[in-house]
N, C-alpha and C positions, 0 to 999 in steps of 0.2 A: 338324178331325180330331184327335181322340188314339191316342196314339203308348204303348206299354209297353216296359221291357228287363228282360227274367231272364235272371237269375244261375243258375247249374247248380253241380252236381258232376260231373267230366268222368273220375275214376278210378278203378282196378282195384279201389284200397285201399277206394275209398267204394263200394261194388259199384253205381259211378255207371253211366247211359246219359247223360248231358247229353254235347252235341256243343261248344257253347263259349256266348257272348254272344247273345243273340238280341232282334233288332229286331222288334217286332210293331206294325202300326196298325190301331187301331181303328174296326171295318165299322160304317157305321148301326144295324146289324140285332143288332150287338153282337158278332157272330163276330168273331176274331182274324186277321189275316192275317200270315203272317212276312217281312218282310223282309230280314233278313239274319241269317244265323250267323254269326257270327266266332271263328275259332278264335284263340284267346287259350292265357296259359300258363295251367296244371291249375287247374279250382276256379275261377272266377270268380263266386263265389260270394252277395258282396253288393256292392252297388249305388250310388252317389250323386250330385246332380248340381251343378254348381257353383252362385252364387246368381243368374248370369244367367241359366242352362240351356243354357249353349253347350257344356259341356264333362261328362263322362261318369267318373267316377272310382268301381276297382272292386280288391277287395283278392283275394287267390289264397292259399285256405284250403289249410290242413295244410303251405303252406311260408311264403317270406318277404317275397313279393313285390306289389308296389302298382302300377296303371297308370291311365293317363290317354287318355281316347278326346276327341276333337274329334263332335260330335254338324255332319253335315252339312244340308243342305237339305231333303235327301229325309229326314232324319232315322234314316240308317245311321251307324253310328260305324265314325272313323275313327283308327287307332293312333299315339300320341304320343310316349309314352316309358313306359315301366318302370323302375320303382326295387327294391332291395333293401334293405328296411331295418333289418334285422337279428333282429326279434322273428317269433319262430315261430310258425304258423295266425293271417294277421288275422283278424278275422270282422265287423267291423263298423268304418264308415268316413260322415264327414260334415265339412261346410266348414261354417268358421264366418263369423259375419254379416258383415264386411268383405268377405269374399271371397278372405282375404289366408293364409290357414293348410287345412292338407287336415288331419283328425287320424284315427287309426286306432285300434282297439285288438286288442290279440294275445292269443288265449288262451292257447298255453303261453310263450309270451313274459313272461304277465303283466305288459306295459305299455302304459302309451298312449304314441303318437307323434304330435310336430306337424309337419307337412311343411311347406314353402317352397312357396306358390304362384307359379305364375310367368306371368306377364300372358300368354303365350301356350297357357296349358292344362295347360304341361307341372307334372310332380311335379319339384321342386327338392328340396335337402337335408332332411334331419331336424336339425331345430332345436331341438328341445326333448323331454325323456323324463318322464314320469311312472310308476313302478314300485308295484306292490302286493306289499310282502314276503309272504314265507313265513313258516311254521314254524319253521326253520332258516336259516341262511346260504348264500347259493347257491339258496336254494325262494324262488317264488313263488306268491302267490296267480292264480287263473287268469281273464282279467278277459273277459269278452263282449259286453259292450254299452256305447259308447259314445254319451248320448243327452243332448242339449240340453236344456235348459228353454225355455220359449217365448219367450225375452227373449235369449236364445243369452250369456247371462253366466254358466250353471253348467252343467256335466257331469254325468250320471248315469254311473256307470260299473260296474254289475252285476260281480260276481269269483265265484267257486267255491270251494273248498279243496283238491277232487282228491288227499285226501289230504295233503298237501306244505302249501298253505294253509291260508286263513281263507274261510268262504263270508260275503258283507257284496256291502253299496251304499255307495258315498260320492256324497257333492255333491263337486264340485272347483269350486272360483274358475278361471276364465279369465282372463289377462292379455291381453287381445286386440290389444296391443302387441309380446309378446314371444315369446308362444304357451305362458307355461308355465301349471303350475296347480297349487295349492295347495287343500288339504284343507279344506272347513269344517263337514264333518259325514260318520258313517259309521254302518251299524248291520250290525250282527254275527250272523248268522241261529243256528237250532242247528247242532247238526252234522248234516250229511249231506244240510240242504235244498235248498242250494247256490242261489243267485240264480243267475237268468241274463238275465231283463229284464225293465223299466219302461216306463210309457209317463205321460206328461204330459196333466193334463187342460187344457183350452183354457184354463181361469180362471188356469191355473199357479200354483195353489195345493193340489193334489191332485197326488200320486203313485200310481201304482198298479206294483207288481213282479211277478211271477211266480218262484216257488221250482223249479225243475225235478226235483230228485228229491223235494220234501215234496208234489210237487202241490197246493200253495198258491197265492193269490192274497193281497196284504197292501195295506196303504192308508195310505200317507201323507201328513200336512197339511204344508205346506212353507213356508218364508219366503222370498218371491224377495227380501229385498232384502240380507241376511246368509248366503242358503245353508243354513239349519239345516232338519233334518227331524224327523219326530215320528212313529214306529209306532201306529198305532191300532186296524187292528182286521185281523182271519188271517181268511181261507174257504176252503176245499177246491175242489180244481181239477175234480172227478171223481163223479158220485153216491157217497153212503154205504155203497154197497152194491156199489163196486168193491175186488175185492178181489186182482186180479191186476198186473201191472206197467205202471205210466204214466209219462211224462214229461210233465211239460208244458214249452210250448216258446215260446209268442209272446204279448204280449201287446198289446192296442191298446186308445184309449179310440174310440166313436163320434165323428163329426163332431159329433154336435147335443150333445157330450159326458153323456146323458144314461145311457151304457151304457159297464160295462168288458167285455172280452172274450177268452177266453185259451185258448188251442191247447193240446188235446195227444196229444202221439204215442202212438203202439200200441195206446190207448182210442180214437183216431180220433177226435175231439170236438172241439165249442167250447163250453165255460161261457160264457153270458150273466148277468152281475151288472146290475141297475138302480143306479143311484146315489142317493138322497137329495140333492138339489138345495141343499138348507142345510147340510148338514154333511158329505155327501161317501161318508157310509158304503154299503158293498154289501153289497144280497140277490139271493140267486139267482133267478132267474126261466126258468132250462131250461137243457140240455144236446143240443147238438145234434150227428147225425152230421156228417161234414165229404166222407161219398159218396168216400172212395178211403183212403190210406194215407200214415200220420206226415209230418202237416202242420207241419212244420215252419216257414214261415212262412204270415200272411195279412195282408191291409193292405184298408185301403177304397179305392176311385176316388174323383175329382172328382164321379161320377157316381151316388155313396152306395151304393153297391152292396160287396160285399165278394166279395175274390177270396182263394181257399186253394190255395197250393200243393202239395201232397200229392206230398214228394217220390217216395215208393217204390211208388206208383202211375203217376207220370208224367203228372201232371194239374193241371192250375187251374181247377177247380170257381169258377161265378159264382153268386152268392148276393143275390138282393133280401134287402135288410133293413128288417125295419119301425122305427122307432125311437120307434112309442109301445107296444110289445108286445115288443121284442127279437127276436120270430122271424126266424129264419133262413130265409128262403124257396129253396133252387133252382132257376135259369133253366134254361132249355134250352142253354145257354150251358160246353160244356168245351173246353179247351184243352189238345192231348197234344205233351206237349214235356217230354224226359227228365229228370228227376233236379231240378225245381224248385223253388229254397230261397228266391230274392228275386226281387219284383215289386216296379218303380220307372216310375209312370206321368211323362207329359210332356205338353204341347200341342204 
């Protein structure tokens, strides 16, 4: 059987409906079943799981705080401890390959954090800071995605400018000893594109980012053994012939890594790019509805299937994908569960 956990928006400020945590397993027939809410503190927003899958760790958007769920038998989570860790809105959170560090990253915080794992689940100390300055003294850059490379020795870590900053990607070096991380590459967007996330292709030598206000998609060749990156080629997130307000928001590579693919909001869409299998470059090959409203995230199954969560409709829309044509197919297959930003499947 498999098992999902979404993350919600549960507040007044995010004109949220999500009620808190929620445990769902997965029916043959492909329907959802819920098993458990868990009211958690505000915004439980995104999702991770430890590298055994015993343990459930989730960061709590627009404040400060980190927690730790124990994943039981029946596969409901069960509350561990909460930290405070000082950096404002985390939004995004993952353990690294020992097992041995939690790391977060905070948007107006702009930093990353390394947590102290601790052999029983729980969140220990912050042990280690990584800051993206500002403009100024006291500004910082606004960072939102904290994202591995496939070899878990370098960081992708998407930032903003929000004014105050710089909008850029860096690689960070991991010390996977001490938890800290050092800089070995950065690229600087124009103004106003503002990065907001990457995703890795299986070969990890391919980068793909998403600009959220330029409604870009860009393409990077990468060196896993030094950390260095190389911009190589810009594509629009949105047909030519839009001309009204988009964000784009998520971006993923296929399983069979032969497609990139990227969300976005208020156009309601997903870009489907092909990749060029020697050299890595994308063309468009469609744009697809996403059947509800500002999908903010989407992720594939085990099952090759893609699921969108469509926060401000309250939905997660299932979607056959072809992956020698890209089309986007829709199942009969929706799930209404309020205020939707991350899906984290399990066995």
């Amino acid at each position: 059987m498999r098992y999902a956990y979404v993350g919600c928006r549960t507040t007044k400020e995010r004109n949220a409906r999500g009620e808190g945590l929620k445990t769902y397993e997965i029916q043959p027939d492909g329907s959802w079943k819920c098993l458990q809410c868990l009211e958690t503190e505000p915004n439980p927003s995104f999702q991770t799981l430890d590298g055994e899958g015993k343990y459930l760790y989730s960061v709590h958007g627009d404040i400060t705080k980190v927690s730790s769920y124990r994943i039981l038998k029946d596969h409901t989570l069960e509350h561990i401890n909460t930290i405070d860790i000082g950096g404002r809105n985390p939004v995004d959170i993952t353990v690294d390959r020992n097992n041995k560090h939690v790391i977060v990253a905070t948007l107006q915080g702009g930093t990353i954090y390394t947590i102290d794992r601790k052999n029983d689940g729980s969140l220990g100390e912050v042990i280690a800071e990584f800051t993206y300055e500002g403009k100024e003294p006291g500004k910082v850059s606004t960072i939102h995605q904290c994202l591995w490379d496939k070899k878990k020795n370098f960081l992708f870590a998407c930032a903003q400018s929000r004014v105050n900053g710089y909008g850029q990607m860096r690689a960070l070096r991991y010390d996977h000893e001490t938890g800290q991380f050092t800089q070995t590459a950065q690229f600087l967007s124009r103004t106003w594109d503002e990065p907001r996330h990457a995703a890795v292709h299986p070969n990890n030598l391919w980068v793909y980012m998403c600009e959220e206000k330029g409604n870009k998609v860009l393409f990077f060749r990468f060196d896993d053994e030094n950390g260095t990156f190389e911009a190589l080629q810009e594509l629009t997130t949105v047909p030519e012939t839009v001309t009204g307000y988009s964000d784009a928001s998520e971006v993923m590579v296929d399983p069979s890594g032969k497609f990139v693919l990227v969300s976005n909001r208020y156009t309601d869409s997903i870009a489907v790019y092909r990749i060029d299998p020697l050299t890595g470059y994308m063309r468009n090959v469609g744009f697809y509805p996403c059947l509800g409203k500002t999908p903010r995230f989407f992720c594939f199954g085990d099952n090759g299937k893609c699921y969108v969560a469509n926060e401000d409709s309250d939905t997660i829309i299932e979607f056959d994908f072809d992956n020698m044509t890209g089309a986007l197919i829709p199942t009969l297959n929706i799930v209404h569960t309020g205020s939707p930003v991350c899906i984290l499947f399990a066995d």
